[in-house]
FITORNU-63347 format. One record per residue: x, y, z of N, C-alpha, C in turn. Coordinates in steps of 0.1 Angstrom, whole numbers, padded with zeros to 4 digits, always signed. Example, Ala and Ser with C-alpha at 12.3 -4.5 7.8 and 13.67 -1.06 7.14 Angstrom:
! residues 2
+0132-0057+0078+0123-0045+0078+0132-0033+0078/+0128-0022+0071+0137-0011+0071+0129+0000+0079/
//
This chain:
! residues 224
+0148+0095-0178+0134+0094-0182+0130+0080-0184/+0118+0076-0186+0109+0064-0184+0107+0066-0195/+0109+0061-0206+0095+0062-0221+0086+0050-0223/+0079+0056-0232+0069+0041-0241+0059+0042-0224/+0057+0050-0215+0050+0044-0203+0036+0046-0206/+0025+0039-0203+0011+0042-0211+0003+0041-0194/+0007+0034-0183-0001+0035-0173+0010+0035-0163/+0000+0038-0147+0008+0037-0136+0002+0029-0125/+0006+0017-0117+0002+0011-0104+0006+0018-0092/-0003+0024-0088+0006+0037-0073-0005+0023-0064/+0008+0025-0055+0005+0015-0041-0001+0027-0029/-0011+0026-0016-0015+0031-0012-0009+0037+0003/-0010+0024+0012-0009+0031+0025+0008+0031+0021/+0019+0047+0032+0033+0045+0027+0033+0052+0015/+0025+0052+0006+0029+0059-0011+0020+0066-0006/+0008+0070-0010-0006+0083-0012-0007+0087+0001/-0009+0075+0012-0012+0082+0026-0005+0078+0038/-0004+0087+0048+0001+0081+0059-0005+0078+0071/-0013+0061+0064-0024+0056+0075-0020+0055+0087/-0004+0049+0094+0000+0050+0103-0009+0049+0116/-0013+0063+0117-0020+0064+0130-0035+0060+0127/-0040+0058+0119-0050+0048+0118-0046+0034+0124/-0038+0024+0117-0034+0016+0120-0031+0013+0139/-0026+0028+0141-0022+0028+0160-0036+0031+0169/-0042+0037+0164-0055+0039+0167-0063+0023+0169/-0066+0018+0159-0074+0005+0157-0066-0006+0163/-0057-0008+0160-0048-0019+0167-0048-0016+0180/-0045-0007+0185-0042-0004+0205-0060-0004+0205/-0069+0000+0201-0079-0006+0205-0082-0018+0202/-0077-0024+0196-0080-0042+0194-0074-0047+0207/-0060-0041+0212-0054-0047+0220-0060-0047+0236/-0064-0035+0236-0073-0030+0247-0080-0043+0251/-0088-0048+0244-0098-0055+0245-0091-0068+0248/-0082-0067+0249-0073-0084+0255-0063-0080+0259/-0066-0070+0272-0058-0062+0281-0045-0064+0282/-0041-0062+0266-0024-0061+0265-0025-0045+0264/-0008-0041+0265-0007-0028+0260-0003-0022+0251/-0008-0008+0249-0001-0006+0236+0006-0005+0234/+0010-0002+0214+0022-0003+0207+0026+0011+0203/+0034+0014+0199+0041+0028+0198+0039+0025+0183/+0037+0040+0179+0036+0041+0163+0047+0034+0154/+0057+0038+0160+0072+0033+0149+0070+0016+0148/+0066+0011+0163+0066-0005+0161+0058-0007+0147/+0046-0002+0151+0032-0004+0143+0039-0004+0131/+0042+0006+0127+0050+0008+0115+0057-0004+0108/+0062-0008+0113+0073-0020+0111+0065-0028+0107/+0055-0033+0106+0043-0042+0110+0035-0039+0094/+0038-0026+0086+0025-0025+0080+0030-0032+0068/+0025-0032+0054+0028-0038+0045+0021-0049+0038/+0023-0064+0045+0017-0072+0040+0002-0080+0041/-0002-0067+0041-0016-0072+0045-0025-0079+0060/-0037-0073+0061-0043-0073+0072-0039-0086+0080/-0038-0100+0076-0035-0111+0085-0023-0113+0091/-0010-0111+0085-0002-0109+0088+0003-0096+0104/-0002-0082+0099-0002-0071+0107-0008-0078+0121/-0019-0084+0122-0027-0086+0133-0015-0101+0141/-0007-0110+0130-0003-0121+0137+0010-0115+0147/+0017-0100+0137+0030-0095+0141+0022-0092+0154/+0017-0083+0152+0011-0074+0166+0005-0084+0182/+0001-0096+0177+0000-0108+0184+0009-0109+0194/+0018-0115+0185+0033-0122+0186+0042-0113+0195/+0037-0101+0197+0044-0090+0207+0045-0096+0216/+0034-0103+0222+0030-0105+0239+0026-0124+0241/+0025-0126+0227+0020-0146+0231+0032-0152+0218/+0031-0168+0225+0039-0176+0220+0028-0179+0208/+0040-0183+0197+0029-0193+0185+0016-0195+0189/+0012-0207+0197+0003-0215+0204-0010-0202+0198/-0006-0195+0210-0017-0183+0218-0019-0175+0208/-0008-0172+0200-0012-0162+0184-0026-0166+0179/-0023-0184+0171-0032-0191+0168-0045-0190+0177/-0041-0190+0187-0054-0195+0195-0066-0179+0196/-0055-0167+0195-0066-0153+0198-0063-0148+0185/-0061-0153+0177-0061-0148+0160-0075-0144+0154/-0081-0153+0155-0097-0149+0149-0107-0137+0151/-0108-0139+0167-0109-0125+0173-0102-0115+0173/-0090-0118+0174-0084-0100+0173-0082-0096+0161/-0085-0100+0148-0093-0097+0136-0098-0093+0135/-0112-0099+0141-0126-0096+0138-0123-0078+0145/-0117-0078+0163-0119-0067+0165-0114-0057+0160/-0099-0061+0153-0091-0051+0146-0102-0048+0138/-0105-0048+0125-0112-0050+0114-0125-0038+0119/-0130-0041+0125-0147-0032+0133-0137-0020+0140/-0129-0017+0148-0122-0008+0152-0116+0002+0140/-0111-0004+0132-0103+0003+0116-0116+0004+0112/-0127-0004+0104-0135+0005+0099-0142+0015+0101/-0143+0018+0118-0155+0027+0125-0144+0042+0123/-0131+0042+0121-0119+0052+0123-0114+0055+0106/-0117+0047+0097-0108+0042+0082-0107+0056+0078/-0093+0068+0079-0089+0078+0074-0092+0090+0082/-0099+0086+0094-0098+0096+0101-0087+0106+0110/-0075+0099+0107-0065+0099+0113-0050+0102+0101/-0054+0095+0091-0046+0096+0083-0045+0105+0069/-0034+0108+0067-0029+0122+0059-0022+0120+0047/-0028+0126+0037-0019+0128+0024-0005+0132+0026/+0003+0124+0017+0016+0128+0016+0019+0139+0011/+0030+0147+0008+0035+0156+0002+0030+0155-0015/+0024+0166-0024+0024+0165-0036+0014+0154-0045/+0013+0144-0036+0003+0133-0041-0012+0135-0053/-0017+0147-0045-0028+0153-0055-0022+0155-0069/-0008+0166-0068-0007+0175-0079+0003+0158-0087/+0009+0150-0085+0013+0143-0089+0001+0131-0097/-0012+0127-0093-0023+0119-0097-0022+0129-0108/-0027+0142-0108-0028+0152-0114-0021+0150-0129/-0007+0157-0127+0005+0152-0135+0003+0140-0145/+0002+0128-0138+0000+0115-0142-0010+0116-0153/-0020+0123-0147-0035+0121-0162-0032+0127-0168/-0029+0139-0169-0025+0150-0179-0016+0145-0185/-0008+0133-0184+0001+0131-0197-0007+0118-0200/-0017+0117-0199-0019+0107-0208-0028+0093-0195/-0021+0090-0187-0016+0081-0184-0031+0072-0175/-0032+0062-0179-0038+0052-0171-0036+0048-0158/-0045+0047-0144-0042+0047-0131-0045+0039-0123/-0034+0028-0118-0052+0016-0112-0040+0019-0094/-0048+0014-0088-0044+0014-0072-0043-0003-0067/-0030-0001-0066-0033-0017-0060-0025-0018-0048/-0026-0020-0035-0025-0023-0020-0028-0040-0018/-0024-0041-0003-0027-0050+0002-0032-0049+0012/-0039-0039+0015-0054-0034+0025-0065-0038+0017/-0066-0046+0028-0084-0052+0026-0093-0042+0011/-0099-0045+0005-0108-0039-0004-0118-0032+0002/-0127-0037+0015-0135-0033+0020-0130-0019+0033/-0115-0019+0032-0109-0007+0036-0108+0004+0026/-0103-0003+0016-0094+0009+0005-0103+0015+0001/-0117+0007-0010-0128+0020-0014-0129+0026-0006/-0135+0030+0006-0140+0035+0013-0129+0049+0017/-0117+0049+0020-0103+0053+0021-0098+0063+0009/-0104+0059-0005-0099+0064-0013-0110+0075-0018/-0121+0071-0014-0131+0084-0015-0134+0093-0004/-0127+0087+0006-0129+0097+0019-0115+0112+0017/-0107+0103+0009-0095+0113+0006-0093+0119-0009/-0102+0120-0013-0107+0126-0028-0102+0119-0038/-0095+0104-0035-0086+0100-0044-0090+0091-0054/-0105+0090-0057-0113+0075-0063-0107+0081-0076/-0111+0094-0082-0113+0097-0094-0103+0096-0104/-0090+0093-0093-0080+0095-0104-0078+0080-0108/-0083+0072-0106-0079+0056-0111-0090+0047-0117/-0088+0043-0126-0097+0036-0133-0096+0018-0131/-0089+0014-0121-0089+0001-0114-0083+0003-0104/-0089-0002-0092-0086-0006-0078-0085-0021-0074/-0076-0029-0071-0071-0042-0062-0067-0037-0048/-0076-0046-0041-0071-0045-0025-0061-0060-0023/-0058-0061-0011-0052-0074-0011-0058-0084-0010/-0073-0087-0007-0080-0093-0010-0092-0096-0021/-0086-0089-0031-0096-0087-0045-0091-0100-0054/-0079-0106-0050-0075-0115-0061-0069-0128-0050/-0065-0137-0058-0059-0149-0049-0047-0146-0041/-0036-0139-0048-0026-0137-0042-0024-0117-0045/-0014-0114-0034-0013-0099-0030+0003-0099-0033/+0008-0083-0031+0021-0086-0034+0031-0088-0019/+0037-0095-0020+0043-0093-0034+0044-0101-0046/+0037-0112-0046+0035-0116-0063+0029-0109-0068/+0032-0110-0081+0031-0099-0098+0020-0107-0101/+0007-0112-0097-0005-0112-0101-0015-0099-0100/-0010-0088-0087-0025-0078-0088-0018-0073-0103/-0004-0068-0102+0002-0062-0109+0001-0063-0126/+0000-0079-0127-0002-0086-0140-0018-0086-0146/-0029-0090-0129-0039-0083-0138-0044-0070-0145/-0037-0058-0137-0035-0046-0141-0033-0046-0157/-0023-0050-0161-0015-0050-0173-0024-0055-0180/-0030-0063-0177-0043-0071-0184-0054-0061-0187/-0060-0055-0175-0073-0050-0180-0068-0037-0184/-0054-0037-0186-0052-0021-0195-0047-0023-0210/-0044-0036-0211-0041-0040-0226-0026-0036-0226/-0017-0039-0217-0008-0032-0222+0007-0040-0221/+0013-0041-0225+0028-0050-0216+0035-0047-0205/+0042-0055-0194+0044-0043-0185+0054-0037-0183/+0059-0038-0196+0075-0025-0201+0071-0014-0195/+0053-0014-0200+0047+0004-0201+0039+0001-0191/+0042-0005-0183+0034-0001-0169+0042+0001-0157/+0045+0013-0153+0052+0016-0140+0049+0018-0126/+0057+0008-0120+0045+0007-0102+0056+0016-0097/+0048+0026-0081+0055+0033-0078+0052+0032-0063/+0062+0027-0052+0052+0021-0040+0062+0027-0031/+0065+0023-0016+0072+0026-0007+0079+0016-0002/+0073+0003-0003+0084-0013+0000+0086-0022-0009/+0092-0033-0004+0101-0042-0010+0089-0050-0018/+0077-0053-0013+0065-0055-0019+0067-0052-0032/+0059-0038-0032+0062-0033-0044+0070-0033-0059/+0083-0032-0053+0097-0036-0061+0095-0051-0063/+0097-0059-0058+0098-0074-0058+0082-0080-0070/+0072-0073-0065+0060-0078-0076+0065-0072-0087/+0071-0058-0092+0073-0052-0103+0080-0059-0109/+0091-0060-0104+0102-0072-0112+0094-0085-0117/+0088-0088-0109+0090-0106-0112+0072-0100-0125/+0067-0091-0124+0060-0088-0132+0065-0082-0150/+0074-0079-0148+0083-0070-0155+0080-0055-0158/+0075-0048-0146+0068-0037-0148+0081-0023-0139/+0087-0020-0149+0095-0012-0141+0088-0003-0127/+0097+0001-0117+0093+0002-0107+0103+0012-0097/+0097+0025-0092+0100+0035-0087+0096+0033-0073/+0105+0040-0063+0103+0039-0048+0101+0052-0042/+0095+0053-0035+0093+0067-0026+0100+0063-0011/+0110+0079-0005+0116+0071+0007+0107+0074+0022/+0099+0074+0025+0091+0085+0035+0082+0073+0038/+0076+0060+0032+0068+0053+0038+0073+0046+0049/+0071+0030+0049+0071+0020+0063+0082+0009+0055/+0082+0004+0046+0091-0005+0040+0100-0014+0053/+0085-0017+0061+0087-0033+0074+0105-0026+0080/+0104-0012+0079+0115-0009+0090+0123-0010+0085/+0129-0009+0070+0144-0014+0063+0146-0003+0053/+0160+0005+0051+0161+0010+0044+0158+0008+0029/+0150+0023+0025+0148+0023+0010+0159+0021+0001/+0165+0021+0004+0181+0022-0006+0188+0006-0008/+0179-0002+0004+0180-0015-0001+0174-0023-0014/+0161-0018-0016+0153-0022-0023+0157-0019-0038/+0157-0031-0044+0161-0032-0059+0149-0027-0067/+0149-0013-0069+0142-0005-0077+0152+0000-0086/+0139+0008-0098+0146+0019-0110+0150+0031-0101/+0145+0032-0088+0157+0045-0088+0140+0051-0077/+0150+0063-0069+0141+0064-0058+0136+0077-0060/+0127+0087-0059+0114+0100-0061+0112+0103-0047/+0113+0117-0045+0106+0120-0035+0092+0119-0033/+0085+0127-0043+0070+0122-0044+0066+0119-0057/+0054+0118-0056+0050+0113-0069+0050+0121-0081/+0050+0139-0079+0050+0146-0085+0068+0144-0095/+0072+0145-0085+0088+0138-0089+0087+0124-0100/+0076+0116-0095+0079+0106-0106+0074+0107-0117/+0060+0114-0119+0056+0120-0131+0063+0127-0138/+0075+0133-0138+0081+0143-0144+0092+0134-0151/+0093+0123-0145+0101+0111-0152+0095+0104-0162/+0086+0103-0167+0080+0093-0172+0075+0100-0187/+0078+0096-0196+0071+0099-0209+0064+0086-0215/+0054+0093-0228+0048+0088-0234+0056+0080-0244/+0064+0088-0248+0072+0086-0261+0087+0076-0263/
//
């Protein structure tokens, strides 16, 4: 059991949903348009995690040298970006248990913010299209603050605007992200094994210990 826990930071795409084929949808159309070919879901996969600039330089880098990355980076942004927002959740599916686990979580009490490192002007939009706004009382995209995880700043302003230390704040994510901001945040930190975690097993990742779903990790966690 977890005690003394007073809130929770659940990470989004990998943890709540399995944007995936969003991401293969918008990207092979970004690619389209600079008549490369597509990428298979699993690649894509490998790719997701550290936020939009990154995903767009991997998926680059498939087919051009440094130079050329740099040189069609701007644009294959912009297109990535307009292709994901015209699609954002049309494709993508709640995990196992996710609802009855937010669920769980409030009913014991518990405080709920969302923090990702998908664009902000993805996630709102994402989180109400999948019924999921209501259960959190703060949202960080990876662009809502200076740095994303995995530094322990979304994490630490969390802890902030809930008043709380982050003994009693538990993040619960699918990558190394996740884990790595929790620690260096001091926010104990639970893994789910079913996300993307950049292609590497879950059992690497220096967490408190791994959940099937979230409902699983609520049942860990007390007030007391």
């Amino acid at each position: 059991m977890f005690t003394h826990i007073k809130a929770a930071i659940i990470d989004l795409d990998g943890t709540m949903l399995d944007t995936a084929p969003d991401f293969l949808v918008a990207i092979n159309r970004m690619r389209a348009e600079f008549s490369l070919a597509p990428l298979a879901l699993e690649t894509i996969k490998h790719f997701v995690g550290k936020g939009s600039e990154n995903l767009i330089h991997r998926v680059l880098a498939v087919d051009y040298a440094e130079p050329q990355v740099a040189q069609h980076f701007d644009a294959a942004i912009d297109s990535y970006q307009r292709h994901y927002l015209s699609i954002n959740g049309d494709y993508s599916t709640l995990y196992p248990d996710v609802i009855q686990g937010l669920q769980a979580l409030r009913a014991k009490g518990l405080r709920l913010a969302c923090v990702t490192n998908k664009p902000i002007a993805f996630t709102t939009p994402l989180l109400q299209k999948k019924g999921l706004s209501n259960y959190f009382d703060v949202v960080y995209g990876g662009d809502s603050l200076v740095r994303k995880k995995p530094d322990p700043l979304p994490l630490l302003q969390v802890c902030t605007d809930f008043d709380l230390p982050p003994a009693q704040v538990i993040a619960i994510g699918d990558s190394s992200n996740d884990a790595i901001a929790a620690r260096a945040a001091g926010c104990p930190v639970l893994s789910v094994p079913y996300g993307y975690n950049h292609g590497e097993a879950i059992q690497n990742i220096d967490s408190d210990g791994i959940v099937e779903t979230l409902l699983e990790a609520a049942r860990l966690i007390s007030l007391n």
